[in-house]
MARFI-960357 format. One record per residue (C-alpha): residue number from 1; x, y, z. Coordinates in steps of 0.2 Angstrom, whole numbers, plus 5000, padded with zeros to 4 digits. Each point is the difference from the previous one (the first is absolute). Layout:
ATOM   num     c1     c2     c3
ATOM   NUM      X      Y      Z
...
END
This chain:
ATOM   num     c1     c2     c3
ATOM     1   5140   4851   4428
ATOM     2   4984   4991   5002
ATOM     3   5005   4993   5015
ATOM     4   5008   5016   5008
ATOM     5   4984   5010   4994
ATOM     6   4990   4984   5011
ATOM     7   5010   5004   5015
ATOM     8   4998   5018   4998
ATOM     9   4980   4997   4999
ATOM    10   5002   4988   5014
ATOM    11   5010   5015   5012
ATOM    12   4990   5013   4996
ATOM    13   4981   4990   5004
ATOM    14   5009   4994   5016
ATOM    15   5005   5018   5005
ATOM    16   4983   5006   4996
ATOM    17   4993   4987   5011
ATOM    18   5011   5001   5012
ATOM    19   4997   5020   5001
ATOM    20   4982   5000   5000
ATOM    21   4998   4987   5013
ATOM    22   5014   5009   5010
ATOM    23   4991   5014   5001
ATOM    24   4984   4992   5003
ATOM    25   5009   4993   5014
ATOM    26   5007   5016   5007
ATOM    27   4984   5008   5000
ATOM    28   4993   4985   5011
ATOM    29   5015   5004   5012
ATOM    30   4997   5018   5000
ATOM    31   4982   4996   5004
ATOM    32   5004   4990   5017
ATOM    33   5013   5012   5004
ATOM    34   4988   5013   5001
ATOM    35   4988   4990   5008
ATOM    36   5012   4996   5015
ATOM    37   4996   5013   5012
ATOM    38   4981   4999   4995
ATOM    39   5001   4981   5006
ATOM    40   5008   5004   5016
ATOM    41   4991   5014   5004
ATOM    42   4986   4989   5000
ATOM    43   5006   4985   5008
ATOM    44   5003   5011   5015
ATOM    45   4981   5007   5000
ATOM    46   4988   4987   4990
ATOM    47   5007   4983   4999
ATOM    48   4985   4995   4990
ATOM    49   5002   5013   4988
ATOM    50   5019   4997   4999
ATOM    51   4996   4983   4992
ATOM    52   4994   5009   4985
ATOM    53   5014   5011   5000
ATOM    54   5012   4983   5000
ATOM    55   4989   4990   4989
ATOM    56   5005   5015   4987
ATOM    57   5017   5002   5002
ATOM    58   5002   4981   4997
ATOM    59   4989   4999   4984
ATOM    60   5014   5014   4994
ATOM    61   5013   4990   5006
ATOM    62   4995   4984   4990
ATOM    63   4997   5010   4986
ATOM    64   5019   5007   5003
ATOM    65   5006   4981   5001
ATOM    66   4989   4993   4986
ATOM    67   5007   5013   4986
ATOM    68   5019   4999   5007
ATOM    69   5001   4981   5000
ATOM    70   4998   4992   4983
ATOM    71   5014   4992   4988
ATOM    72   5004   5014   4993
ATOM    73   5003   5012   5012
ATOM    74   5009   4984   5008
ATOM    75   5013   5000   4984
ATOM    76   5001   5019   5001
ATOM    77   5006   5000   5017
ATOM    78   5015   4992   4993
ATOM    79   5005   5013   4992
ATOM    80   5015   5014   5003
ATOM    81   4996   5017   5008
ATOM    82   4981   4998   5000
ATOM    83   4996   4983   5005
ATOM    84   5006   5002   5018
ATOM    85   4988   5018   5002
ATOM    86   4985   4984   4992
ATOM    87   5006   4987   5013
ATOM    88   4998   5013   5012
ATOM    89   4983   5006   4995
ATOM    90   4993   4983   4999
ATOM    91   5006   4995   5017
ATOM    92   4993   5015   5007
ATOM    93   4984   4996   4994
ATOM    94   5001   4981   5004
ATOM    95   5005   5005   5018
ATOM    96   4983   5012   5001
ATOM    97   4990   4985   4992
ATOM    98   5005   4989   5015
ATOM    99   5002   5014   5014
ATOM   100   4980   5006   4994
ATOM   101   4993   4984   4993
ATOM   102   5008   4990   5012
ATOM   103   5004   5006   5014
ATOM   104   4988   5017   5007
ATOM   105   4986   4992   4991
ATOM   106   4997   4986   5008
ATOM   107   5005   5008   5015
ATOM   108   4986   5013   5000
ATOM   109   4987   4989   4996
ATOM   110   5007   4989   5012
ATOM   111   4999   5015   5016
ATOM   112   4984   5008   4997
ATOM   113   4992   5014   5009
ATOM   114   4991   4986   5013
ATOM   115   5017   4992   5001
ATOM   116   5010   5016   5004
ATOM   117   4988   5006   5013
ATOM   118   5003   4983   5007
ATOM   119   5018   5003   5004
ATOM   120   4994   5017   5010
ATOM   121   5000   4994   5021
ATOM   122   4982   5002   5007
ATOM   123   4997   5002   5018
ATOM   124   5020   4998   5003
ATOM   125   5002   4981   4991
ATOM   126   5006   4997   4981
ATOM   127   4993   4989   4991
ATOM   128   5015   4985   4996
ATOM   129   4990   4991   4991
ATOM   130   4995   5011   4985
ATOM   131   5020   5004   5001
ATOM   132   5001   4981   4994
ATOM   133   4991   5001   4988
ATOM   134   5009   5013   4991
ATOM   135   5018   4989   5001
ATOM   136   4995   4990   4984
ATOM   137   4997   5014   4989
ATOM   138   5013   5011   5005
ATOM   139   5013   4987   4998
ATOM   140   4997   4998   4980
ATOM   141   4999   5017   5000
ATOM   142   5015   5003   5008
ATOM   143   5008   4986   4990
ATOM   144   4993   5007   4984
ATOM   145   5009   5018   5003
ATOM   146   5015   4993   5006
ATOM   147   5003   4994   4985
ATOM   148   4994   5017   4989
ATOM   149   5015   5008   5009
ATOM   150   5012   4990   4996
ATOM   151   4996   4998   4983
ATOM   152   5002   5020   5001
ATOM   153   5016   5001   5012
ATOM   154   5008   4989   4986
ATOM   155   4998   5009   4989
ATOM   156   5020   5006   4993
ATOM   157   4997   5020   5000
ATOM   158   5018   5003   4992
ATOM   159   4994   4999   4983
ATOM   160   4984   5011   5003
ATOM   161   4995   5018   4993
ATOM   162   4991   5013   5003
ATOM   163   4982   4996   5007
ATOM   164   5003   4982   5000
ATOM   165   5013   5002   5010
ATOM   166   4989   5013   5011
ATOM   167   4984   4987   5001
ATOM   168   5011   4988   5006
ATOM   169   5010   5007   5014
ATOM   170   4982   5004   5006
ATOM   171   4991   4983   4993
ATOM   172   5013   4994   5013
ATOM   173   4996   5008   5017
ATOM   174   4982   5000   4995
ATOM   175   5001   4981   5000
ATOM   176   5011   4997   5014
ATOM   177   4988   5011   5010
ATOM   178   4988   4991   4996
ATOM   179   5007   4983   5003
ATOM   180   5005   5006   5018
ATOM   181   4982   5005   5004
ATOM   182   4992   4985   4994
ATOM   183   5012   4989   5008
ATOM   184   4997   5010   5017
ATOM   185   4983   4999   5000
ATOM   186   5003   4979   4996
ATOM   187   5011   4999   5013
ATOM   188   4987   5010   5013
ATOM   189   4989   4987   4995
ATOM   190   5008   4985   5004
ATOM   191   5009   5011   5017
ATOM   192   4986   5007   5008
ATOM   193   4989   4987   5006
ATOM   194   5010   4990   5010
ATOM   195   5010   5017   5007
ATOM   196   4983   5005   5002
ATOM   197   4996   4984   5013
ATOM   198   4989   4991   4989
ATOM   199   5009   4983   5006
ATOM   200   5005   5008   5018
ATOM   201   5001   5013   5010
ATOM   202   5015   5012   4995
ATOM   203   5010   5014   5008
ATOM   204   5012   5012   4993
ATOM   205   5010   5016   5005
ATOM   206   4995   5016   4994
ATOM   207   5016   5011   4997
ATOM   208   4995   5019   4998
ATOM   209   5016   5007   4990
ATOM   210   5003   5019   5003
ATOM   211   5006   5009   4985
ATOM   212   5007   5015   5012
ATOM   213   5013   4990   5003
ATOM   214   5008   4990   4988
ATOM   215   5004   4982   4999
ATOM   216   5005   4991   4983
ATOM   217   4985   4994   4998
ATOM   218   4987   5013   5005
ATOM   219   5001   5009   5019
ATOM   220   5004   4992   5017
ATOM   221   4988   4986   5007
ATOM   222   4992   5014   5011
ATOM   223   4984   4990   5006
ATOM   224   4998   4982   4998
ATOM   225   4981   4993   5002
ATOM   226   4994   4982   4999
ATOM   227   4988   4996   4988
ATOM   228   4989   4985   5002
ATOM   229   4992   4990   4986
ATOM   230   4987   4985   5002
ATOM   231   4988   4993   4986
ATOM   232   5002   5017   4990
ATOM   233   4996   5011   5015
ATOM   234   5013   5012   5004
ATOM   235   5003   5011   5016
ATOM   236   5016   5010   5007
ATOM   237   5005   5000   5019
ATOM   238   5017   4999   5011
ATOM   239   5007   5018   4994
ATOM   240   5018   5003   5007
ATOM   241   5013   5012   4995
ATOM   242   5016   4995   4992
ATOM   243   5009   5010   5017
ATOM   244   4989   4986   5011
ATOM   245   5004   4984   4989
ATOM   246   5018   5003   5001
ATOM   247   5004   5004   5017
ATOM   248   5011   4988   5010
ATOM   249   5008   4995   4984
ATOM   250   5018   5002   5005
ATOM   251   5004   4986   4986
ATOM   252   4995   4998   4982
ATOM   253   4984   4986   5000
ATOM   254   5010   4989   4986
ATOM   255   5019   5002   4994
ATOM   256   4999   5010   4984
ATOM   257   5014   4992   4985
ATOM   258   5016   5009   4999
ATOM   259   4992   5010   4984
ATOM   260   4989   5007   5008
ATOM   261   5008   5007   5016
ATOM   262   5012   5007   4990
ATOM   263   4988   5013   4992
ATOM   264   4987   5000   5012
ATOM   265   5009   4994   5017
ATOM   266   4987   4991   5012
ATOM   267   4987   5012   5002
ATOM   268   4987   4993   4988
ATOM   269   4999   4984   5013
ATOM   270   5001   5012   5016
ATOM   271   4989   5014   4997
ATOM   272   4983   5000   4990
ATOM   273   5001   5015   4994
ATOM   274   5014   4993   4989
ATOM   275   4993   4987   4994
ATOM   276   4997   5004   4980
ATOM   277   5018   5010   4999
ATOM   278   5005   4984   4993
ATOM   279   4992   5001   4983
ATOM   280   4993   4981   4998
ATOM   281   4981   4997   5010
ATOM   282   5006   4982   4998
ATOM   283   5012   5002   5012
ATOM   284   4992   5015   5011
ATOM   285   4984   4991   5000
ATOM   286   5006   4986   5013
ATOM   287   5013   5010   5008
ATOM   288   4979   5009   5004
ATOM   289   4993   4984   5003
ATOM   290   5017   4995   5014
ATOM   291   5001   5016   5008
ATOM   292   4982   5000   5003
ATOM   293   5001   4983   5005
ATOM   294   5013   5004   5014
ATOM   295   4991   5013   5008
ATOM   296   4981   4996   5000
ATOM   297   5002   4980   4999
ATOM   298   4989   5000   4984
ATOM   299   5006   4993   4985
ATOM   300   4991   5007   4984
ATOM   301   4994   4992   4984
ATOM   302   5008   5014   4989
ATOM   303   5005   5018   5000
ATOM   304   4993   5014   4989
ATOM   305   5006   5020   5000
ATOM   306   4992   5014   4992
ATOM   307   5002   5020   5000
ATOM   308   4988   5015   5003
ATOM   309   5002   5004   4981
ATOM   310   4993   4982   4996
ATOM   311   4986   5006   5013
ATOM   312   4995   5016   4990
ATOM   313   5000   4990   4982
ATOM   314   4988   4988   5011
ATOM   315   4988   5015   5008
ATOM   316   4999   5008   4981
ATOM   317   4988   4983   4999
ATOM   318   4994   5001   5013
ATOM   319   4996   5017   5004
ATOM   320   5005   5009   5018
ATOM   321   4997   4992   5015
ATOM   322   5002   5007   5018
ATOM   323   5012   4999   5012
ATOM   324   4999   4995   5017
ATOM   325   5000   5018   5005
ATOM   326   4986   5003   4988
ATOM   327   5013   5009   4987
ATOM   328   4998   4995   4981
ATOM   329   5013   4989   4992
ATOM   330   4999   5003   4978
ATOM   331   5012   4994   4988
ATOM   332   5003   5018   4999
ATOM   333   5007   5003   5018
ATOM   334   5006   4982   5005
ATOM   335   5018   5001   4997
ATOM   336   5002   5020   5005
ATOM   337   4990   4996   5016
ATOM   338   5009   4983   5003
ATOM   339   5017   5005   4996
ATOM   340   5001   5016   5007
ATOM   341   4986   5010   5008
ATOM   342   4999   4985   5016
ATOM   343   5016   5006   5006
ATOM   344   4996   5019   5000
ATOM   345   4984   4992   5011
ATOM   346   5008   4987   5011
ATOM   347   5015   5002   5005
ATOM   348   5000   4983   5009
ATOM   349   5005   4984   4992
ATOM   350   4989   4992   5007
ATOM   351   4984   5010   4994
ATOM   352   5009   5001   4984
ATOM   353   5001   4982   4997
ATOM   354   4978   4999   5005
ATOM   355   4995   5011   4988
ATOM   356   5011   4992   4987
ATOM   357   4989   4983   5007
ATOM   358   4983   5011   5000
ATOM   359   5002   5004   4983
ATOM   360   5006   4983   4992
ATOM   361   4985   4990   5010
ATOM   362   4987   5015   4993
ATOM   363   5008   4996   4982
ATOM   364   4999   4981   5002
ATOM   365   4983   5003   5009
ATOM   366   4993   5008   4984
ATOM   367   5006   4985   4990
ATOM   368   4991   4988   5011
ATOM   369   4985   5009   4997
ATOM   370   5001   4998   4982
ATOM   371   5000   5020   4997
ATOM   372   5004   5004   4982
ATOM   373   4999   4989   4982
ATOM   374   5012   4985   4999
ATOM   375   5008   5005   4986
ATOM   376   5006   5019   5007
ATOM   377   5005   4989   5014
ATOM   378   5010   4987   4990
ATOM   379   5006   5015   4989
ATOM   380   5006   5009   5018
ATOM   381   5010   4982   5006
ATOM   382   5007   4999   4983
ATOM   383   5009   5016   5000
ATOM   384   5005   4997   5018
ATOM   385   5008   4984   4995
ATOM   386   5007   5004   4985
ATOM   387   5009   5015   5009
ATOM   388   5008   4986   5013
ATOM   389   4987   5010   5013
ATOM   390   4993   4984   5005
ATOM   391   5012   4984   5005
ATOM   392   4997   4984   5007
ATOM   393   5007   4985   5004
ATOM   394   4994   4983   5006
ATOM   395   5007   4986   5013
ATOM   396   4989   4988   4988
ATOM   397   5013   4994   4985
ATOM   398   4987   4997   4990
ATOM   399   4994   5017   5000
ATOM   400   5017   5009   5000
ATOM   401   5002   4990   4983
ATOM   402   4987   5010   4993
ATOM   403   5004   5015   5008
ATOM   404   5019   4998   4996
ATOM   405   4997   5005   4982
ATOM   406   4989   5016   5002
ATOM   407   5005   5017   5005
ATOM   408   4991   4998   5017
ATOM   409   5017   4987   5003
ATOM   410   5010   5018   5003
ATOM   411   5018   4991   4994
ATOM   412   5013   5008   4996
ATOM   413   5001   5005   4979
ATOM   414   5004   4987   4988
ATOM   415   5011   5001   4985
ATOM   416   4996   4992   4983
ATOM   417   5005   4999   4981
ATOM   418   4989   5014   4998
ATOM   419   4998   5011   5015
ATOM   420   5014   5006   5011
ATOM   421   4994   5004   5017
ATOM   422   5008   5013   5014
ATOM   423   4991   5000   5016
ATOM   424   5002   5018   5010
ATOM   425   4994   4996   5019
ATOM   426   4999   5016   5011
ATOM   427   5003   5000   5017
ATOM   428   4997   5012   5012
ATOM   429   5018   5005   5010
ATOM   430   4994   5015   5013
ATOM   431   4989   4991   5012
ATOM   432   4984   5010   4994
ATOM   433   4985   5003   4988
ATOM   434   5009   5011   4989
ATOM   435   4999   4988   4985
ATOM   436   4983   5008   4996
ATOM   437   5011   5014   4995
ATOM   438   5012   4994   4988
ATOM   439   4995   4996   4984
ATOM   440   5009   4987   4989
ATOM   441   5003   5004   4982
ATOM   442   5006   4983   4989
ATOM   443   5005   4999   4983
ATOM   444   5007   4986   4989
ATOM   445   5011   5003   4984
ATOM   446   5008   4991   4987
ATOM   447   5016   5006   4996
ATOM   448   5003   4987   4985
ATOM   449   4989   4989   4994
ATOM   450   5012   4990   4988
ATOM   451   4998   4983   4995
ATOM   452   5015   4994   5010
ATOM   453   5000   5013   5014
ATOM   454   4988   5008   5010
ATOM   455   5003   5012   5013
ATOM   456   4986   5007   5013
ATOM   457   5000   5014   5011
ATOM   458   4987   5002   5015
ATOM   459   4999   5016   5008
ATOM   460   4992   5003   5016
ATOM   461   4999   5019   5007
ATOM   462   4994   5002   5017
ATOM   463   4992   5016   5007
ATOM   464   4996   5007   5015
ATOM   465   4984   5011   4997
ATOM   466   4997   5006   5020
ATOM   467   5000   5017   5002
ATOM   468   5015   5010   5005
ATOM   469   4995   5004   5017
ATOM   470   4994   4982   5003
ATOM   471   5010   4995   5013
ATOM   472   4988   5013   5013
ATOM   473   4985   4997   4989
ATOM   474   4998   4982   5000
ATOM   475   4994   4989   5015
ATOM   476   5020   4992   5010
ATOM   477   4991   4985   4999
ATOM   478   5000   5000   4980
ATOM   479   5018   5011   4997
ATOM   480   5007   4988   5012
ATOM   481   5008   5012   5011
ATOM   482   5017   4996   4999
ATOM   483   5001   4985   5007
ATOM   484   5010   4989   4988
ATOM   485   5010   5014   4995
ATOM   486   4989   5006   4985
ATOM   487   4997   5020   5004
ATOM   488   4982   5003   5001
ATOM   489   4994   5004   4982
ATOM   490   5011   4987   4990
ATOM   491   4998   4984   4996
ATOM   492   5011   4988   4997
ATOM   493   4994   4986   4987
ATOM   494   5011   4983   5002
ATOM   495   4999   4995   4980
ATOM   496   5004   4981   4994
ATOM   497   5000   4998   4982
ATOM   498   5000   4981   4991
ATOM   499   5007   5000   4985
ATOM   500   4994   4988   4988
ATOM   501   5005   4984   5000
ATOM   502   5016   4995   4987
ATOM   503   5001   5018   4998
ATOM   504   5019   5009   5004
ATOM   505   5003   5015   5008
ATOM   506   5007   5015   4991
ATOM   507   4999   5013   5012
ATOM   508   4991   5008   5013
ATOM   509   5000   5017   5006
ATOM   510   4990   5012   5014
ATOM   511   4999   5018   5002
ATOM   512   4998   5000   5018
ATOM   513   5022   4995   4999
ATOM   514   4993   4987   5014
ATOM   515   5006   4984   4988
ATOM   516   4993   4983   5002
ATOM   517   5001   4982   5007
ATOM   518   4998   4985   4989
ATOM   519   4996   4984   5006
ATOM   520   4991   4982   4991
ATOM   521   4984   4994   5003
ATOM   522   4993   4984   4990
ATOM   523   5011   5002   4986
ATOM   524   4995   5021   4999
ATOM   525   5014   5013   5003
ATOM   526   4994   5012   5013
ATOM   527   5004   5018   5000
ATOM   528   4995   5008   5018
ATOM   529   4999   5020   5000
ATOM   530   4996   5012   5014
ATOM   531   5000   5015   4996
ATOM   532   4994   5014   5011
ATOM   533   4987   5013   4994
ATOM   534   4999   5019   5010
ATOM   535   4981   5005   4995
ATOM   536   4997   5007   4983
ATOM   537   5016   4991   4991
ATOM   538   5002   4986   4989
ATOM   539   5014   4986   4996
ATOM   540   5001   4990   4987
ATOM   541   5007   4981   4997
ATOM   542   5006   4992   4983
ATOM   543   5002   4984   4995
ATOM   544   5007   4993   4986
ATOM   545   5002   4982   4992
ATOM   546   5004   4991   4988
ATOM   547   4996   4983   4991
ATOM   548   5002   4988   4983
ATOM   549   4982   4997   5007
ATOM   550   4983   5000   4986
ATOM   551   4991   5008   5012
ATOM   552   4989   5014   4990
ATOM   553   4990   5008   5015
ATOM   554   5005   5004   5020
ATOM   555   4990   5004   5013
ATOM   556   5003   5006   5018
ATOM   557   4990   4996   5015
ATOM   558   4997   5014   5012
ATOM   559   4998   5000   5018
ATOM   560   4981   5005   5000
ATOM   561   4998   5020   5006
ATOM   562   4985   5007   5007
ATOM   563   4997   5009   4985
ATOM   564   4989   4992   4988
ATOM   565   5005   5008   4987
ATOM   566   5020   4993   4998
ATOM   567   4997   4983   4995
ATOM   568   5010   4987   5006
ATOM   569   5007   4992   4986
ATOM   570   5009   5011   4986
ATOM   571   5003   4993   4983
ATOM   572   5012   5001   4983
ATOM   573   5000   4994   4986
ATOM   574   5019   4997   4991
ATOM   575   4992   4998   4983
ATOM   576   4990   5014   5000
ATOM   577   5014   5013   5005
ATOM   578   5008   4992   4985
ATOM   579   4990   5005   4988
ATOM   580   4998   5017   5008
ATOM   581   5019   5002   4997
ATOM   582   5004   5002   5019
ATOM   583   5011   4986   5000
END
């Protein structure tokens, strides 16, 4: 009795402390949770104050850690039903501790005011230098917060209830986010100098994706410009449209593998308007760097795309600037301007494709000159980047090893234990610009979310918004007139969806009754979809597979759009549709 009483003493003081210290604990958590926005708000306006901000959130943090990692609430994590909710809870906090203590910390102190404003171009040249100095400190950090998120991302969420199980699913993108950023701005670090000619001079092919006209990867190659880089001073010159670079090109520039031709034919080595259908910058980028070879005798050092949408997130840093006509370019008219107002305006290619030019050299201008703060600026190319807005690709192994990794790479989606990944690569099928008119509506679903089987069903339902009359309201140049055997009006969207990797294929269905082709590429089954949309109609594509896969989340990566507001990667959690009962 004496010794039952002991361990009932024993219990109950360790549940007490346990309790306390838990909820001690949560409240730090709490804390930094609603400190998050506050801090990023004011990384992206004061730096210097943002440290402050930081310097708080990881004072919390180690607070967090220090009352969820002693020997008792060690022992209790042992224990059934509640230990794993502890475990889980003192990883979060640990995790903060390192992300805040070790990682952003150092990082702010590291990249103050002075040293931010150092990274800003002045009179057309960046400084390379002061870049330098900022690899050391953002490689601890970026190491530090690498290993936050996979302390969290490891975390088994079966077991979890209620708010545990809620502050971790979003513990879990937070960090990985996180992780991604920090690893980026590491990886700029160490990139930009030399791709910015501090060792040489450097030259690189500017492709200027069109979003009216879909390609997997963004829009056609429209306008290609040579960019110039020597000792940290950049300059643009050579502008030629993608019409211009691929005339006389009776034969594709390299033989394509067997894969691809299947799905794609030849035309992404024979035309340079298709040279990101194929969705993989790793292999469009020298199919660029050949083509433009072959037809100008200039072999380039790397090849980099962007799209007017990447523009308009860059002009809300830096503000409007003019046009070569002396019209206003704003974050706010860019893409609307850009996309589809020029051919209202010009109906020849020819001046299309220079005021396309005009307005990327008066963005890149305004860049030059230093025009808005660095961080709305890095905040603006972040975004770009993260929506695959912005690729890049480089002749130098070295520095396609760093890029390979990163989301500026542009590969195709990667499968693992715990994300299954679809890609959904649009192409444009009628010969026009009517792309800017169809919107693209993905969904993901988990259909079961067992702990043998999972099935997953992507939807994708396409929709012509253009008005009824548009085939005699919009410009022939844009409806395309006819002349690939679309009627003027529709659109017809030429749709490859990957399924992920290891995953089977249960079924697949379209409403347009048009059916589908399926083919193989790097060990991905590719279903390929063309159905035709008459204006103001919709059709809709399912997917479904099935897997004994772990995998608890998917994702789908989108062809970018020219609206901003569909973001280009749709995710699902299985584990949290579970618990919602919509298994």
């Amino acid at each position: 009795m004496w010794v039952v009483g002991a361990l009932l003493v024993v219990g109950t003081l360790m549940a007490l402390w346990v309790g306390v210290r838990g909820a001690l604990a949560y409240q730090h958590l709490s804390t930094i949770r609603s400190l998050g926005p506050e801090a990023a708000s004011t990384l992206a306006t004061d730096p210097a104050e943002a440290t402050s901000v930081i310097e708080r959130l990881a004072t919390e943090a180690d607070a967090a850690h220090d009352l969820t990692s002693d020997v008792v609430w060690s022992v209790a994590e042992r224990a059934p039903w509640i230990g794993p909710q502890l475990e889980a809870l003192g990883t979060i906090a640990s995790a903060s501790d390192r992300l805040f203590g070790e990682s952003l910390l150092p990082l702010a102190t590291a990249t103050t005011s002075d040293s931010l404003n150092a990274l800003r171009p002045k009179d057309g040249r960046l400084d390379t230098a002061a870049l330098s100095r900022l690899a050391a400190p953002t490689e601890s950090a970026a190491a530090a917060s690498a290993l936050a998120a996979r302390d969290v991302d490891d975390l088994d969420p079966t077991p979890l209830l209620g708010t545990v199980a809620s502050a971790v699913d979003q513990a879990q993108e937070l960090f990985t986010t996180s992780a991604h950023a920090i690893d980026a701005l590491h990886r700029a670090t160490k990139l930009l100098p030399t791709m910015l000619g501090e060792n040489g001079p450097r030259t690189y092919l500017l492709l200027v994706q069109n979003n009216a006209e879909w390609r997997s990867l963004g829009g056609i190659s429209g306008t290609t410009i040579l960019l110039r880089a020597e000792g940290g001073a950049v300059s643009l010159s050579a502008t030629r449209s993608a019409t211009e670079l691929s005339r006389g090109l009776t034969q594709p520039v390299v033989a394509l593998p067997s894969e691809i031709t299947e799905i794609y034919g030849t035309r992404p080595a024979q035309f340079v308007h298709n040279l990101t259908e194929i969705p993989d910058f790793t292999v469009d980028g020298p199919l660029a760097q050949e083509m433009y070879r072959a037809q100008t005798g200039a072999v380039v050092d790397g090849v980099i795309a962007v799209d007017p949408v990447a523009l308009s997130y860059l002009l809300a840093a830096t503000g409007p600037v003019a046009l070569p006509d002396g019209e206003s370019l704003a974050s706010d008219n860019a893409v609307p301007l850009l996309l589809s107002a020029v051919y209202e305006r010009f109906p020849d290619p020819a001046a299309q494709n220079a005021y396309f030019a005009g307005a990327t050299g008066a963005v890149f201008e305004a860049l030059m000159e230093g025009r808005g703060s660095t961080p709305g600026l890095l905040a603006a190319l972040a975004r770009a980047t993260e929506e695959r807005r912005i690729l890049a690709w480089s002749a130098d192994a070295s520095e396609q090893a760093l890029l390979d990794d990163t989301v500026m790479a542009g590969r195709l989606p990667v499968t693992d234990e715990h994300t299954a990944r679809f890609g959904v690569y649009l192409n444009d099928g009628t010969g026009s610009k009517m792309s800017y008119y169809v919107e693209p509506t993905v969904t993901l679903d988990w259909g079961s979310c067992g702990s043998d089987d999972r099935e997953l069903s992507l939807t994708v339902e396409l929709t012509n918004t253009a008005a009824q009359d548009a085939a005699t309201t919009l410009p022939t140049y844009v409806t395309g007139n006819g002349v690939y055997g679309t009627a003027p009006g529709a659109a017809t969207v030429v749709g490859n969806i990957y399924m992920p990797e290891g995953w089977d294929l249960v079924s697949a269905t379209t409403t347009s009754g048009n059916g589908y082709t399926q083919a193989t590429l790097e060990g991905r089954q590719v279903l390929t979809f063309g159905p035709v949309l008459p204006a103001q109609s919709s059709t809709t594509i399912t997917v479904t597979v099935a897997s004994r896969s772990s995998a608890r989340d998917a994702e789908a990566l989108v062809t970018p759009t020219a609206d901003a507001s569909l973001r280009p990667t749709v995710q699902a959690s299985c584990v949290l549709n579970a618990r919602a009962g919509l298994q």
